[in-house]
Structure formats: structure tokens, C-alpha cells
VMD Tcl script that draws the C-alpha trace (Angstrom):
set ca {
  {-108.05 162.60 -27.27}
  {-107.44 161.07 -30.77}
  {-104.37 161.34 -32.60}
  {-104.62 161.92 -36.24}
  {-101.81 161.49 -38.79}
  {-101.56 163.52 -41.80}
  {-99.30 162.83 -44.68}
  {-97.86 165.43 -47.60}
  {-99.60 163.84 -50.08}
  {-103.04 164.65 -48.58}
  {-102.49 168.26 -49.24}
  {-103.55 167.52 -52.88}
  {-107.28 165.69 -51.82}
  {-110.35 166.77 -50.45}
  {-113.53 168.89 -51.15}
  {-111.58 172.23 -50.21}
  {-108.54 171.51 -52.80}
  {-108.34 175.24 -54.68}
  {-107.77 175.09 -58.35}
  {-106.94 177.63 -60.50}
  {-103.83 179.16 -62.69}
  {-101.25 179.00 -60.02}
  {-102.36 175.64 -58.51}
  {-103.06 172.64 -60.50}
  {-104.81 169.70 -59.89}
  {-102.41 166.45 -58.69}
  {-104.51 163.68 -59.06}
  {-106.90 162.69 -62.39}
  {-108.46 159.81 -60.60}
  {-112.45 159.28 -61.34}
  {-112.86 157.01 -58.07}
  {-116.30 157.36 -56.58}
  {-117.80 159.31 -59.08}
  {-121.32 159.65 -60.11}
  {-123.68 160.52 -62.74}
  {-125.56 163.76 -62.11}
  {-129.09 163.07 -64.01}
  {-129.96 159.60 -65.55}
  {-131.02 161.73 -68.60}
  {-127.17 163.26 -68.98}
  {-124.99 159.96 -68.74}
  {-122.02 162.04 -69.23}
  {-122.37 164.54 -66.47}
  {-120.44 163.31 -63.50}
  {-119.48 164.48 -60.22}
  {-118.09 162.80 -57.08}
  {-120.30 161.25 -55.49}
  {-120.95 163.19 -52.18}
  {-121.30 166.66 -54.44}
  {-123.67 164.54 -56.51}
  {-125.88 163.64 -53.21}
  {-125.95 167.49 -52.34}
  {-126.65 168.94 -55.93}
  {-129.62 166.23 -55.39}
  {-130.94 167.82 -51.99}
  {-131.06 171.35 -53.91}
  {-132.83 170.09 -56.98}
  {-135.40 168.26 -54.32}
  {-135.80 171.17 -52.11}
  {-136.60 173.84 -54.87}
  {-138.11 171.33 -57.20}
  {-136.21 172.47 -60.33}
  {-135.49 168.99 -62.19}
  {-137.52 170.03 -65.06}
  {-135.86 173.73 -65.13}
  {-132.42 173.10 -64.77}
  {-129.69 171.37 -66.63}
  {-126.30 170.01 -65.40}
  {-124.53 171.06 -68.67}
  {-120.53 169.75 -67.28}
  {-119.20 168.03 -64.34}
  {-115.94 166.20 -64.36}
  {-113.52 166.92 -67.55}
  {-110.93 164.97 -67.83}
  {-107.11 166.40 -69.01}
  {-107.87 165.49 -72.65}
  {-111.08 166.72 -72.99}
  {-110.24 170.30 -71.14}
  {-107.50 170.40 -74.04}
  {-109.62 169.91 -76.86}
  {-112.28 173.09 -74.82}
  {-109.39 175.25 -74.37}
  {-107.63 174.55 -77.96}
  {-111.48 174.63 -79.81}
  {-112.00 178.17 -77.71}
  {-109.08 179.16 -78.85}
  {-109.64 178.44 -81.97}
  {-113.13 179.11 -82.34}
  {-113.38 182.45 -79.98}
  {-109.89 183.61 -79.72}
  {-107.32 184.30 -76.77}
  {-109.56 186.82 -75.07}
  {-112.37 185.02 -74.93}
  {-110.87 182.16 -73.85}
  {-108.35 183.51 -71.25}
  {-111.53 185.09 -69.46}
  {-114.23 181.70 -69.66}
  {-111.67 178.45 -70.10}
  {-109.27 177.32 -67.70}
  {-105.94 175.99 -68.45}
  {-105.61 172.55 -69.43}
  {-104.58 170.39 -65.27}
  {-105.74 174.20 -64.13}
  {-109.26 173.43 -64.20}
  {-111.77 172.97 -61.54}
  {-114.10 170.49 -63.34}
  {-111.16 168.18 -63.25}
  {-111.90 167.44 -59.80}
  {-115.35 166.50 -59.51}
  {-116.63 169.02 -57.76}
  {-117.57 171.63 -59.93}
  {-120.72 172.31 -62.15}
  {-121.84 174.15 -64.91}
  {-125.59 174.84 -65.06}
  {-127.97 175.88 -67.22}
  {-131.60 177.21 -67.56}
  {-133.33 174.51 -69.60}
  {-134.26 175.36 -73.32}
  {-133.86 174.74 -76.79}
  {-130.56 175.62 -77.44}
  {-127.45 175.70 -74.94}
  {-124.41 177.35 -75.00}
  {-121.81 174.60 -73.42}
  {-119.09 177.03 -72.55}
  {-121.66 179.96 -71.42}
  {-124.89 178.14 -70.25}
  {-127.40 181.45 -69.51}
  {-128.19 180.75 -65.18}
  {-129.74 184.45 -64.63}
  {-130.29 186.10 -61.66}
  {-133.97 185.37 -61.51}
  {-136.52 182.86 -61.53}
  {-135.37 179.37 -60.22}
  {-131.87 179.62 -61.00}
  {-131.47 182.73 -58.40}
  {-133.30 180.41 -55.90}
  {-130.81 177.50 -56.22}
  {-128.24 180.19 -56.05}
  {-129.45 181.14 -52.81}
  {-130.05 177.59 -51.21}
  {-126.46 175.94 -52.83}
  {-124.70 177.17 -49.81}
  {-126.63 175.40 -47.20}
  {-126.05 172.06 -49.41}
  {-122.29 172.72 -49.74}
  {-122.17 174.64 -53.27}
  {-120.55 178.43 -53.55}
  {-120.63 180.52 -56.99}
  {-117.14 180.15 -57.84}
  {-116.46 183.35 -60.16}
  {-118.85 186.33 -58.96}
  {-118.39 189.03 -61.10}
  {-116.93 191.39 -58.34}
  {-113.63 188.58 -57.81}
  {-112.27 188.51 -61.38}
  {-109.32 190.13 -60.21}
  {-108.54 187.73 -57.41}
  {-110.21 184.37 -59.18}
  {-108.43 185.14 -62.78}
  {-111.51 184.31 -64.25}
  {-114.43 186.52 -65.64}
  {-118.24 186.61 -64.29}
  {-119.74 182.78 -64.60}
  {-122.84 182.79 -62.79}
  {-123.06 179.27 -64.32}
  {-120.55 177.62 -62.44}
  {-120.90 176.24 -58.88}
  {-117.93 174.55 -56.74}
  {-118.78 172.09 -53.95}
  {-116.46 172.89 -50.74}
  {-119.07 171.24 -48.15}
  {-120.75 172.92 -45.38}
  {-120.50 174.90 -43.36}
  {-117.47 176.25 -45.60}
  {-119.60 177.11 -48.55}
  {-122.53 179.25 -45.82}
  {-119.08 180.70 -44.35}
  {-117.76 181.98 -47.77}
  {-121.56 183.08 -48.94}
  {-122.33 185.41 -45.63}
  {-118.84 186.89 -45.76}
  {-118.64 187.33 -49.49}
  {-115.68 185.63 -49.74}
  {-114.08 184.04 -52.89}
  {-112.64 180.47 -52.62}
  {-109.33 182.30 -53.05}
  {-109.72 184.81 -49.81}
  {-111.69 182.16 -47.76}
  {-108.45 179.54 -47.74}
  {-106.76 182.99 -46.84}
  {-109.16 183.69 -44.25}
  {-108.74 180.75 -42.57}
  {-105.10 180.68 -42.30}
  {-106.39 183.10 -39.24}
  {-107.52 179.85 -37.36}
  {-104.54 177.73 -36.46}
  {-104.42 174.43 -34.52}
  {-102.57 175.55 -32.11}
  {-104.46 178.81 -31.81}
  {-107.95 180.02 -31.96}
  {-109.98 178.05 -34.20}
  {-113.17 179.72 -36.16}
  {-116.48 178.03 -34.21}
  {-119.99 177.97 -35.27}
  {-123.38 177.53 -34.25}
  {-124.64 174.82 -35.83}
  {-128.03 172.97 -35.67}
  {-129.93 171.08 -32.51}
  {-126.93 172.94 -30.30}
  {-124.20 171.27 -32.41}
  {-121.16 173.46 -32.87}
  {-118.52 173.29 -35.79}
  {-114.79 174.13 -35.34}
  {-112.43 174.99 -38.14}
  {-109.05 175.40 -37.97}
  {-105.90 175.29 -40.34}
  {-102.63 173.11 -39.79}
  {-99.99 174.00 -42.03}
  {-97.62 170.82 -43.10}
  {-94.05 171.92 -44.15}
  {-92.79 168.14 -42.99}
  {-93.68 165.02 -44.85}
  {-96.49 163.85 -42.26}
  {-98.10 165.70 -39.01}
  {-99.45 164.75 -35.97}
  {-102.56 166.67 -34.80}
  {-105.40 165.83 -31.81}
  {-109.05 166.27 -31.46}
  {-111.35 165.16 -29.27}
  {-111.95 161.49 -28.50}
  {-115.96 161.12 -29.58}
  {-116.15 164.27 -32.30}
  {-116.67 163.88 -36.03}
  {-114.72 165.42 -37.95}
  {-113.20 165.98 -42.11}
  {-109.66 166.43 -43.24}
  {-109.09 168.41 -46.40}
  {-106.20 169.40 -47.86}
  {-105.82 172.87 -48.93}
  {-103.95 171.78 -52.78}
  {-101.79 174.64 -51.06}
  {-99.65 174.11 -48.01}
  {-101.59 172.30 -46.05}
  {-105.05 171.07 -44.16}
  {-108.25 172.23 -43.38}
  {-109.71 170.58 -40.65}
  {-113.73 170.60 -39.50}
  {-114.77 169.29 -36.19}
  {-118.95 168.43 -35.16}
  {-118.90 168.43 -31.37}
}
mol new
graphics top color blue
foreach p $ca { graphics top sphere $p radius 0.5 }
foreach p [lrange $ca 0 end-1] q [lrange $ca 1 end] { graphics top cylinder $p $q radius 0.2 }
display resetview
């Protein structure tokens, strides 16, 4: 077996981090970013959500039909959305469609807003219908790693309204777990608080006979100790909670 050491400060890193009004991001750093689309310089995203968002584009050919409107924000420009929304649109609006300033999700590189290409597009509202090619890279983002962050039937447990715009990289097989069990990123860290590591962990079936373990180790100390198996691969994430989220590919 392998011994793997896990420190505090780890619970604030990794592609399963949850951001939103009661948990903010820790860490503003831009290391191994990349640029979306050649044509939008500005659009970044870390690198590995980059490489999937790439595989989803290639598989349903839709370079030409969608746009990646925003990727990373950093602190001072999510200020100057939030205090232009508010000024512009109001509270209201911008209570329901902007995130608090260190509260938002495109500060970690791993969320996008997309668009339908056209003339004219709204930054804060880019129109992604339920149709058409946008419904079909709705429907193959989970099996690259993406989730809809804010479906319209989570408001109440997300805090923030309907964007069918907005897509969150959490890596697979998280993102085909949440998408099968209609689960919000909110109620899938929940759900797998279920799946200890000293207990049952959550298993599944992956490809060519492969099969993926999940399970949750909670860190109230400032490092634990944890084992897996000698020859496995496996990802660490912290939860930007209380803790870790670990994936094993035997």
C-alpha cells in the first residue's frame, strides 16, 4: 500500500473546490492557466479544463457556433462586474446573476460562460438555449468533466438564479455522477460525505473493466495520513470545505 499525506492547506485546491456565498475562494493564483480560443486572448481557464472544453468542441464540432464569453476573473475585475451590475441593473438583478466579489467561481479557473455565437452578446447573460448545438454540448460536458452549475430547479440550494450559460469543470467521473443523479455541486459534496475512507466508498464501472472509487476523508488536524493501493492512480481534491475528495482508477 501507499501512504499519502495530506496537509490543511490542500483543502482550499483542486478541481472539486465549491465556491459560492458561504465559501470563498483562498488562493488567486493564475499558475497553469490557458487560453480557451486563440481568437479570445482573454478567455482563460486552467489548463486541464481547457484540454476538456477542447474534447467537447472536437467531438460535437461547434467551434464556429459557440463562444467562450468568460473564464478566469480575477478579484478586481469581479468588483468592477458586481459594482457596474449594481449600478447598471440594480440589487435584484445582480444578487440573482453576479457573484460576490472572492465568492465567485470564475475566480478559479474552472468555470465558463458560453454563448451561442452572433452579432451581439450579452456578457453577463450570454443566450445558451436548450436546443440546437448548445443542448448537445450540454449533454456531452459531463463525460468531459463539465456540469451546469445553476439549473433552474437548484436556485434555492446554489443562491444563484437559472444560468444555463455557465459550466463548472469538477472532472470525471464526478461531473457524469452529479448529471445522472441530478445533483447540484452543493448536494453532490453532501452526497459524498456518505463515502468515508474508512467506510464504504462509492465505486463505478468505468471503461475497458476499469473501476473508479470515491471516497471522502474529512481533515479536522493540520495534516492526514491516508492509504491506497500500491499500483492505482488516483486525484486528491480538496473539498474548499472540511476536507478531501479522493478518486482512485484500479
Amino acid at each position: 500500500m501507499k501512504t499519502i499525506i495530506l496537509s490543511k492547506s490542500q483543502i482550499y485546491t483542486g478541481d472539486l473546490i465549491l465556491v459560492n456565498a458561504h465559501y470563498p475562494v483562498h488562493s488567486h493564483s493564475i499558475e497553469g492557466f490557458s487560453i480557451v480560443d486563440a481568437k479570445y486572448p482573454d478567455v482563460r481557464m486552467k489548463r486541464n479544463a481547457v484540454n476538456a472544453l477542447q474534447c467537447i468542441f472536437d467531438k460535437i464540432g461547434c467551434t464556429d457556433q459557440i463562444v467562450a464569453v468568460s473564464g478566469h476573473r480575477s478579484l478586481a475585475e469581479q468588483v468592477e462586474i458586481y459594482n457596474g451590475s449594481m449600478r447598471d441593473n440594480g440589487r435584484s438583478f445582480t444578487e440573482k446573476y453576479v457573484a460576490l466579489p472572492n465568492h465567485s467561481e470564475h475566480h478559479t479557473g474552472l468555470a465558463i460562460d458560453l454563448g451561442l455565437k452572433q452579432e451581439v452578446i450579452d456578457f453577463i447573460r450570454p443566450e445558451f438555449p436548450y436546443d440546437g448545438i448548445c443542448n448537445k454540448f450540454r449533454k456531452t460536458a459531463p463525460y468531459y468533466g463539465f456540469v451546469e452549475r445553476y439549473q433552474s430547479d437548484k436556485e434555492d440550494i446554489t443562491g444563484i438564479a437559472h444560468e444555463p450559460w455557465h459550466f463548472r469543470y469538477v472532472g470525471h467521473p464526478h461531473s457524469e455522477v452529479m448529471d445522472k443523479e441530478h445533483l447540484s455541486f452543493e448536494e453532490y459534496i453532501e452526497y459524498i460525505r456518505n463515502f468515508t475512507y474508512n467506510k464504504e466508498h462509492l465505486r463505478i464501472s468505468g471503461n475497458a473493466g476499469k473501476e473508479i472509487e470515491i471516497f471522502f476523508v474529512p481533515c479536522h488536524t493540520e495534516r492526514v495520513e491516508i492509504t491506497i493501493p500500491e499500483h492505482s492512480i488516483y486525484q486528491v481534491s480538496g473539498n474548499n470545505v472540511d476536507g478531501f475528495i479522493v478518486t482512485i482508477l484500479r
